[in-house]
N, C-alpha and C positions, 0 to 999 in steps of 0.2 A: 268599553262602549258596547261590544257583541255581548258583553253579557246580560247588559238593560235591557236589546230586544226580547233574551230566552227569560228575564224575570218578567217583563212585561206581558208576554208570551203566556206566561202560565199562569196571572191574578184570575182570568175567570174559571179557571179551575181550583180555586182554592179554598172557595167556598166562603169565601170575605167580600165584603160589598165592592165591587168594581162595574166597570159601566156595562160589563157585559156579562151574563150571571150563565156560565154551561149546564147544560142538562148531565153531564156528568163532572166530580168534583173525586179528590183522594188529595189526605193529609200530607203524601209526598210530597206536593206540590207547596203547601204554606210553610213544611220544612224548606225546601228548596228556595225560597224565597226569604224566610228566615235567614238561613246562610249566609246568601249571596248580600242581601242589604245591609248585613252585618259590618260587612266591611269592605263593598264596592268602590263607594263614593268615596269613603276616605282616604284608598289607593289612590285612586284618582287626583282626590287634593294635594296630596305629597307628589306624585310625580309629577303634576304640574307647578309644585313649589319649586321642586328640583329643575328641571329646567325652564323658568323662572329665573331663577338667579345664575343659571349659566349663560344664559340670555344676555343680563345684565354683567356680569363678570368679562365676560367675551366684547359686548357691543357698545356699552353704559345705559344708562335711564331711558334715554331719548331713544333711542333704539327697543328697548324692551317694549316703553308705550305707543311705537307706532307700531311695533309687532304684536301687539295685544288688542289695540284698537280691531287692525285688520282681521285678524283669526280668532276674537271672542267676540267683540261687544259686537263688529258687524253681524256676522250670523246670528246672532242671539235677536238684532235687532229687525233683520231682513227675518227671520222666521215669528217674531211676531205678528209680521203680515200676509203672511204666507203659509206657514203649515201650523200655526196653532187655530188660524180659521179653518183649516181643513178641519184638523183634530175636532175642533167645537160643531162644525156640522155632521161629522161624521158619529161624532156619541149621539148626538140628537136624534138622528134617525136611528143607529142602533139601539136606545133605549125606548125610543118612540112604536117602532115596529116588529122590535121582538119578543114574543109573550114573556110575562115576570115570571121569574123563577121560582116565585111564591106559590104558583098555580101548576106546577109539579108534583104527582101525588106524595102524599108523606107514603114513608117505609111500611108503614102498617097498611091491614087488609082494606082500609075506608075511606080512600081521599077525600070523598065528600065532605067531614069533617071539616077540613080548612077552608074549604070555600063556603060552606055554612057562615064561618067565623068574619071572613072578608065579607060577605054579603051584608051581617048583618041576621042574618035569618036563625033566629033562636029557637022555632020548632023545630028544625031539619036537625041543628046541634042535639036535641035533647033526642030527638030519635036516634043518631047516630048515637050517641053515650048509652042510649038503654039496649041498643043493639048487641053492645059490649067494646065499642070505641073505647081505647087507652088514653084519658084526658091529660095525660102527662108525655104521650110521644113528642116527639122533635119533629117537624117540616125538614125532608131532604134537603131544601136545596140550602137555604139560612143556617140549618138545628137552631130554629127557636120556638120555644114549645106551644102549644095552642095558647095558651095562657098569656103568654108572653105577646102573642098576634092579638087578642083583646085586647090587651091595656094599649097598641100602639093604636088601634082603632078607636080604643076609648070608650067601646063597649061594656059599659058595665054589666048589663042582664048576662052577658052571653059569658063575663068574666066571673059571675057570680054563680052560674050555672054549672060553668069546671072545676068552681075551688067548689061547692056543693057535691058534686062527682068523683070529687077524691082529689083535682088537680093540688100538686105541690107548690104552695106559694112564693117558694124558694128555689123552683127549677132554674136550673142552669142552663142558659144557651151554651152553643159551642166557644163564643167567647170568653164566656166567666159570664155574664151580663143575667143581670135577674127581671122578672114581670115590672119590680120596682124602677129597674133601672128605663125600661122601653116608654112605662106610664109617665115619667118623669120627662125624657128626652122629648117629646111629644107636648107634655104639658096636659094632662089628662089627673087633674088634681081626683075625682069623683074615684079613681081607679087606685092614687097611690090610697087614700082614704079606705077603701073599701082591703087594701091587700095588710093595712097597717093593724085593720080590725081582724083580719084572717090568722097572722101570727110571723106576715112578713119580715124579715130581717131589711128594715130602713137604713143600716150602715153597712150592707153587704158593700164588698168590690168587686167589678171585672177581673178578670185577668190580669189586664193594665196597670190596674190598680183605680181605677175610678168608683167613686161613689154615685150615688144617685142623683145628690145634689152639683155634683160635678158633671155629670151629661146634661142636666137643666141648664146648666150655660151654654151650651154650645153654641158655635157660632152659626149662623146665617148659610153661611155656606156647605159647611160639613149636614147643616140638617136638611136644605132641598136636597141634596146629595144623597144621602141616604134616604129619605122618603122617595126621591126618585126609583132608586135601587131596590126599594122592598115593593114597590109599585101602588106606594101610598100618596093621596092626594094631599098635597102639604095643604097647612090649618094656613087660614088669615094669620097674617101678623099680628095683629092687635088680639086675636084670642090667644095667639101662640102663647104670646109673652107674659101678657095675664095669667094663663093655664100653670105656666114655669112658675111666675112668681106663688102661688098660690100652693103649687107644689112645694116651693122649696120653704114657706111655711108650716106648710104641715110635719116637714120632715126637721124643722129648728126646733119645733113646741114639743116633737115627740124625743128628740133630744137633750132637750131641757127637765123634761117628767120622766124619763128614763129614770131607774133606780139604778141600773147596771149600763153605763152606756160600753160601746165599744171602744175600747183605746183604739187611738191612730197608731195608722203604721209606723208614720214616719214622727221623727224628732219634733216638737212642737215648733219650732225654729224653722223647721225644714218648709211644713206645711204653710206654713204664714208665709214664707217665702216663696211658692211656688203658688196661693194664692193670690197674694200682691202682683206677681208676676201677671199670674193670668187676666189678671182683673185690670190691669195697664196691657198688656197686648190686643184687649178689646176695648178699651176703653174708645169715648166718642171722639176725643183726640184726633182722631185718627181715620176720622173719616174725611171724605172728601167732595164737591161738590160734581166731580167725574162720575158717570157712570157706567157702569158693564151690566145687559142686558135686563136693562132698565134699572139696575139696583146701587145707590151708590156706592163708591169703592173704599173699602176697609185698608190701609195701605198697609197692612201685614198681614191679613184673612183673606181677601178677593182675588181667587184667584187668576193669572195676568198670564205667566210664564208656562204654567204648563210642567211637563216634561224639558224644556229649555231652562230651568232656572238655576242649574247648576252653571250656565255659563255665566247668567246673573250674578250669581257669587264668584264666581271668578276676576268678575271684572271689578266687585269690592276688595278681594282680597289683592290682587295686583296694585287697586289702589293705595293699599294699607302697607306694604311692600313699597312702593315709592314713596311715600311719607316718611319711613322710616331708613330708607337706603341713605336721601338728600343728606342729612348730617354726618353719616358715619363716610360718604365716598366710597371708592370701587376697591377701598385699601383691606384687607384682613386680620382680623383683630388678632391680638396678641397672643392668648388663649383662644383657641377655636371652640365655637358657643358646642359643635356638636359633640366634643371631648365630656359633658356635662352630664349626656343620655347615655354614656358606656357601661356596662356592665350588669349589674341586675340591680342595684340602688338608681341606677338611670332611667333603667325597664321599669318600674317600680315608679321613679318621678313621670316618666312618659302618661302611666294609669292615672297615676292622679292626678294628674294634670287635665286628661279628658274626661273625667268621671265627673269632676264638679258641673260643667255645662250640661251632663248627660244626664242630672239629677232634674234637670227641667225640663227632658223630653217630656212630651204630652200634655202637659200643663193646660194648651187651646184645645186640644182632643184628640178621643182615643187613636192610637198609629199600630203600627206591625213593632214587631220586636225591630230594634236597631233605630239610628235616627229620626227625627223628624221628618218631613216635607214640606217645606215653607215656599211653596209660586206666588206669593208678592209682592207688590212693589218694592216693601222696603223688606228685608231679609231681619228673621228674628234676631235679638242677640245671641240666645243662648247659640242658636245653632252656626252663627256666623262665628262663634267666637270658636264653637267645636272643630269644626273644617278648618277655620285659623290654623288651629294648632297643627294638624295634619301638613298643613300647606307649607307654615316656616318650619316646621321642621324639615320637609322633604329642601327646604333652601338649604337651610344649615348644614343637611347632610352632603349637600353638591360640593360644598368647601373642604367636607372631611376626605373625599376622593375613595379610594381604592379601604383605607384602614377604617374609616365608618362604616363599609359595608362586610367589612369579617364577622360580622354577628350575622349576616342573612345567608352567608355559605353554609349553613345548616340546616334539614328540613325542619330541625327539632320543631321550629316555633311551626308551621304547619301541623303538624301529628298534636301538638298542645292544642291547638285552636280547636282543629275538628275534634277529634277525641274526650276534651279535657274542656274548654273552654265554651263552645258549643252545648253540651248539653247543659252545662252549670247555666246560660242566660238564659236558657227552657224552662229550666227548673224553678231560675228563681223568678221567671216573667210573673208581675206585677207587685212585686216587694221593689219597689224604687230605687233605696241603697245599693240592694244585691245585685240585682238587676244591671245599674248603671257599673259596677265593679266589671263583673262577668264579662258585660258586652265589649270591656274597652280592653279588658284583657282579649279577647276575642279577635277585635279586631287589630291589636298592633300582632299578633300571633298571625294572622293571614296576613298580614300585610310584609313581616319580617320573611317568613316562609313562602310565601309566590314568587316575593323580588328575588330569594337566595335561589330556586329552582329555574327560574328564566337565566337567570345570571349565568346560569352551571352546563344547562341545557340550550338555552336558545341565544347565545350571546353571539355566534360567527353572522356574518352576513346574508341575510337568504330572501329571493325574491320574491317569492309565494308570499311568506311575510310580511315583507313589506309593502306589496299589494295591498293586502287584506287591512295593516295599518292605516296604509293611508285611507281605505274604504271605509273605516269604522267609524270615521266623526261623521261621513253624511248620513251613514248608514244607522247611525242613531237620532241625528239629526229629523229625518223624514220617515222615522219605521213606524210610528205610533198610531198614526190615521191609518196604515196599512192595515197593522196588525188587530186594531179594535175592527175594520171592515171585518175581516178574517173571524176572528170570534161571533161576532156576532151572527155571521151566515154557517159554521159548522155550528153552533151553541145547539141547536136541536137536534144533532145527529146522534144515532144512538151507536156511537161505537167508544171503548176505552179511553178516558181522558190521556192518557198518556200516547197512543195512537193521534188521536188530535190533535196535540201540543206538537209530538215530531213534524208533522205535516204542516202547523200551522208556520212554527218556527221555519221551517227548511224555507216553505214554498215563497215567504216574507223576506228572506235573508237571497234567495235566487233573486228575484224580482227587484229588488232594493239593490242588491249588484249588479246586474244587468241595466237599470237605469242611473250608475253612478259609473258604467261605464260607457252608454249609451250619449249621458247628457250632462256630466259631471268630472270626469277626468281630466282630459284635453279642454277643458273651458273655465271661463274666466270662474264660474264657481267653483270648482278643482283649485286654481290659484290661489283663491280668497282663503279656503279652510286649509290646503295642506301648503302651500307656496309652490313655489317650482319645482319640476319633478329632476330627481338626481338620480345617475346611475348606485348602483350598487358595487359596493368596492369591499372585498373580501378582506378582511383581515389579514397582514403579513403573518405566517408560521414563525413559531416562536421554538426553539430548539431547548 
């Protein structure tokens, strides 16, 4: 949970679209986040498998679900009327009232340049370029190249003006993402046309691994989103949509007349499959006649939950858990399931086990390295089925006791993760296959490796500790409206993003304890998320 606040902490320094864009950005920081979502959440799911089913083991069903009711679903449900409205006002004004990050001079000697581009103003562009402007530099705060800033305005004079000037058709923003990719997402048909005539690569990918005709779907929400964020005025709908489809024609004809097309990355198999996927996860199905601010509600795209929806999943998976507990009883099977994952052909079943879901991360749009974020109503499958596995396994593991956990007495699997495992999901970010391998090895390696060093290190009773425990579910609970105020008021300061982040973190994480002791401890909210408070009771020495 303290680790959500310091990942949360550091997206506007990362130079990735988030609600609040800093005046200063470094790579540390999207490593640092990299890392940590690698394999947070699915900690998370397995120790709340684990005890889960000690829960039930100890109290039976009935018991587990009225302790679950109380310590998930209420909170989850009391904070949707309460701190996800903060949250929603709180970006509003932060996006509303702090200049876009787009209007930060680029690196080079001319910023006038960019805003030439945003304006519109195609004689200022061509004085700046005959000056000796770099029609191929990157915008500080995005890195996306001038180039890449027309086709999302749609610009063609001023797009035709840079690829005339030398601009690279084929530049690369910092995500992977090309001019094709922004003209497309937008729906700026006049633009992919004009870059396809230039000698543009129409089957490039992102990073991600996305195509161009692959950001043209996007959904509804990820595109005000990002329009928000680039501080562009989203298109009508009825043009949007048109603009896409008209796009994603041009790019099936040029397809089709290829002599040499691009092979897919992935297995032909694969790709139909994460197509079909994607094209039922938006499909109209699925809409609703509710709606969130003003827009009707997509019940797996619109976002609902927030930063809360992991408890939303939780209270699926508890469900999925008492479904399956009802026939088998409180009794223990014959062969114990977690005898099954022992060894390195287990380790090895574990991988592939979570790699198949994880081969449909992104499918609805582009994400960071490591899982999805699904805050809606109804929880993807793919990803509900991912965290699944985290969750009954950390169950299965509670029955293995003490002899399941002899594999995490060693750091090995941490020094694998970081070292070994880590860099390979870097390397192989947007090859799908590779990719989905690397991460899950990744993450059962931090997950085996943190539990074996608490186990070894922090297992005697200590009350600092358990303070700070039981602080951690308000304290992430209620940190995000905090934390976005925060960014958004140092975002223009001019001192080291890493200087920022300590301050913003520290002074977020005081404040957030000081009202969780203030207005949270001793009260009936204190009760509701941790239960009643118990002494601390040392462990007997063992001779």
């Amino acid at each position: 949970m303290l680790m959500g606040i310091a990942l949360h902490a550091s997206l506007s320094f990362t130079g990735f679209p988030w609600i609040v864009q800093d005046s200063h950005s470094s790579f540390a920081f999207a490593l640092m986040v990299a890392a940590v979502h690698g394999f947070r959440m699915q900690l998370f799911m397995l120790v709340s498998g684990f005890f889960t089913m000690m829960l039930y083991r100890k109290r039976g069903l009935r018991s587990l679900l009225n302790q679950r009711t109380r310590r998930v679903l209420l909170p989850c449900l009391l904070g949707l009327v309460t701190i996800v409205p903060a949250l929603d006002f709180v970006s509003y004004k932060a996006m509303q009232n702090s200049p876009s990050r787009a209007r930060i001079p680029l690196d080079g000697s001319r910023p006038a340049i960019l805003e030439a581009i945003r304006r519109g103003d195609a004689e200022t562009l061509k004085k700046e370029l005959e000056a000796g402007a770099d029609p191929n530099q990157l915008d500080s705060a995005f890195g996306i190249p001038l180039l890449s800033w027309a086709a999302l305005k749609g610009d063609i004079e001023s797009a035709r003006i840079l690829l005339d000037a030398g601009a690279n058709a084929n530049l690369r923003s910092i995500n992977g993402s090309r001019p094709v990719h922004h003209a497309a997402f937008l729906g700026h048909a006049g633009i992919v046309d004009l870059l396809a005539a230039r000698g543009a690569d129409l089957a490039a990918r992102s990073d991600k691994g996305d195509s161009a005709a692959d950001v043209a779907r996007a959904d509804d929400r990820a595109t005000s989103y990002y329009a928000r964020v680039l501080g562009l005025k989203p298109r009508e709908q009825a043009a949007l949509e048109q603009g896409r489809a008209e796009c994603l024609s041009i790019l099936e004809k040029h397809f089709e007349t290829s002599a040499n097309p691009v092979p897919l990355e992935l297995p032909g198999i694969l790709t139909r499959a994460r197509s079909a996927y994607s094209g039922w996860l938006d499909s109209d199905r699925f809409l609703t006649s509710w709606t969130r601010f003003g827009k009707a509600v997509q019940l797996f795209k619109t976002d609902i939950f927030h930063h809360l929806w992991f408890l939303w999943y939780l209270c699926w998976l508890v469900a999925a858990f008492a479904i399956t507990a009802i026939p088998f009883g409180r009794s223990s099977v014959a062969t114990p399931p977690w005898k099954t994952f022992e060894g390195p052909i287990g380790f090895a079943g574990l991988i592939v086990l979570t790699t198949i879901p994880s081969l449909f991360m992104g499918v609805s749009a582009a994400g960071a390295l490591g899982p999805d974020t699904s805050t809606g109503l109804l929880p993807m499958p793919h990803l509900l089925v991912y965290y699944g596995l985290f969750f009954f396994y950390g169950a299965i593991l509670y029955d293995g006791g003490e002899a399941a956990f002899a594999r995490c007495d060693r750091f090995m699997w941490l020094r694998v993760g970081l070292f070994l495992a880590l860099p390979a999901s870097l390397a192989t970010y947007g090859n799908t296959v590779a990719s989905a391998v690397a991460q899950s090895i990744y993450a059962w390696c931090m997950i085996f490796g943190l539990m074996g060093l608490f186990r070894r290190r922090l297992s005697a009773g200590n009350g600092t500790i358990r303070y700070i425990s039981d602080s951690s579910y308000w304290l992430y609970l209620a940190h995000l409206p905090l934390v976005v105020a925060g960014q958004a008021w140092i975002a223009p300061w001019n001192l080291p993003s890493g200087i920022k982040f300590t301050m913003l973190t520290a002074c977020s994480t005081a404040l957030l304890l000081l009202s969780y002791q203030a207005f949270v401890r001793n009260t009936w909210v204190g009760r509701l998320l941790n239960g009643p408070k118990k002494a601390i009771v040392a462990p007997p020495e063992t001779s």
